[in-house]
Each structure stands twice: as structure tokens, then as C-alpha cells.
N, C-alpha and C positions, 0 to 999 in steps of 0.2 A: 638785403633780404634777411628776417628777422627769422629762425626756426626757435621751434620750443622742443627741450628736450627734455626727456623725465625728470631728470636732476633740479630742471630748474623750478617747479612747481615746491617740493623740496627745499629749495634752499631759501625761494623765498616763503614760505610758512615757516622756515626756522628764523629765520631774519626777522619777523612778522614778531615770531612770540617772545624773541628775544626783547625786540623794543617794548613787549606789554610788560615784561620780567622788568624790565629797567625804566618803569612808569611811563615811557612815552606811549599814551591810551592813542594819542592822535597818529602817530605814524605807523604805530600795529594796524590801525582802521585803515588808512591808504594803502598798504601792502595789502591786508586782506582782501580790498575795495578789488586793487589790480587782481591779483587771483583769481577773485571769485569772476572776474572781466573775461578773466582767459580760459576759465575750469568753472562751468556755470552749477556745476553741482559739487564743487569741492568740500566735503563736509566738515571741517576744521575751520575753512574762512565762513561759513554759513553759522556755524555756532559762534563765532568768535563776533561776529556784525551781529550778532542778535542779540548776545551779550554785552555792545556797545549800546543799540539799542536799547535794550533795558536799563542800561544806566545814564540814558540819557533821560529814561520815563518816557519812550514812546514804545509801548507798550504793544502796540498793534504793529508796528512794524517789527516790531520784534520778532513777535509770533508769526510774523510773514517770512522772518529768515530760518525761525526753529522751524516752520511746515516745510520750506524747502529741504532742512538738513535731516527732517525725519525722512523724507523720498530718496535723501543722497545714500543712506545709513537706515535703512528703517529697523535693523537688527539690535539698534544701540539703545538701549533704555533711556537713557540719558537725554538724548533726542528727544524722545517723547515728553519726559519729563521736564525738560526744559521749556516745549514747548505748553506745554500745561500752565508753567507758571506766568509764562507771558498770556497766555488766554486768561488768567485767572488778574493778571495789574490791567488786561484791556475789558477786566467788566463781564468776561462772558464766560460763566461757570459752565453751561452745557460743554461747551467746546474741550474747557479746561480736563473736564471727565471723560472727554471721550480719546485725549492726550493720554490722561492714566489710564486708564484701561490698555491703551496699546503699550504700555510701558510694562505692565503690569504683564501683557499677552506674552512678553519675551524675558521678561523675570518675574516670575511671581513672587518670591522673594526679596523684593525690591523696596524696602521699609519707607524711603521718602515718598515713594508715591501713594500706598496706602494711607500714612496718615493726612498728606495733600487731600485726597479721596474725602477721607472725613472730613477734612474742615470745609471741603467746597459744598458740602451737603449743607454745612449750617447755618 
């Protein structure tokens, strides 16, 4: 019988980011894959697949993992903003705007998402 204990969600997202720090992109994605298996709103492996995602250029699934990690974290601008960018490589600017502004709603201050803002207007 298999128990989960705080520690180990922990050790495996350091283990996870270790292997991105030392370019293995593919074994960071399977440790994060497990995680986010075990801890369905973990907002580090949610950002981190999204971020694979986008560098794989599928662009919509991406933005399926930043909307997840904005509901994990919605206080995190970054979140928002992330997710912005992937609505803005999957083609849909409304969306993209409506990422900044919640980014915006928890830093106003927040310089990449404002100029994001302008460019999605043009």
C-alpha cells in the first residue's frame, strides 16, 4: 500500500525542475505528468505542462494548462499572464485580454501585461 506524504509532492517537483535545469525537457514533463496525476491542481506542474506545451506550439493545450493554474493560484499574475500568451499563439485575442486584465486585477503594476494589452489590440 502506496501512502502520499507532504514531502513527497516536494521532492518530486524538485526532482522535476532539476531534470528541466539539466535540459532533460522530456523527464521534467513525465514527473510533472505524475504530479499533476496525483495533485490535480498543483500549480507548478500546471505551469510547467503549459510551458511544455507551448514549446511544443500547441498553443490551446497550453492555455488549458495556464486556465487550470490560474484556478490553482488565481493570486499569481504570472498565471494569468502566461495564460494570456497562450490564448494570444492559439489565435484568440478576446481571451488573451480577458487573461490581462485578471493579471492586471492583482498587479496593476505589472509592465508585461500592459504592453501584451496593447499589442493584442492591434
Amino acid at each position: 500500500v502506496m501512502t502520499t506524504t507532504i514531502a513527497e509532492p516536494a521532492a518530486l517537483e524538485a526532482e522535476a525542475l532539476r531534470r528541466y535545469q539539466n535540459q532533460d525537457m522530456a523527464g521534467a514533463t513525465r514527473l510533472f505528468e505524475t504530479l499533476l496525476a496525483e495533485h490535480p491542481t498543483h500549480a507548478t506542474a500546471l505551469a510547467f505542462l503549459g510551458f511544455a506545451a507551448g514549446q511544443r506550439g500547441d498553443y490551446p493545450a497550453a492555455a488549458d494548462f495556464y486556465r487550470r493554474a490560474t484556478h490553482a493560484a488565481p493570486a499569481d499574475p504570472v498565471s494569468h499572464f502566461n495564460l494570456a500568451m497562450a490564448e494570444l499563439g492559439a489565435g484568440r485575442a478576446r481571451e488573451a485580454v480577458t487573461a490581462l486584465d485578471a493579471a492586471l486585477s492583482v498587479e496593476s503594476s505589472f509592465l508585461g501585461a500592459w504592453l501584451q494589452k496593447g499589442a493584442a489590440y492591434e
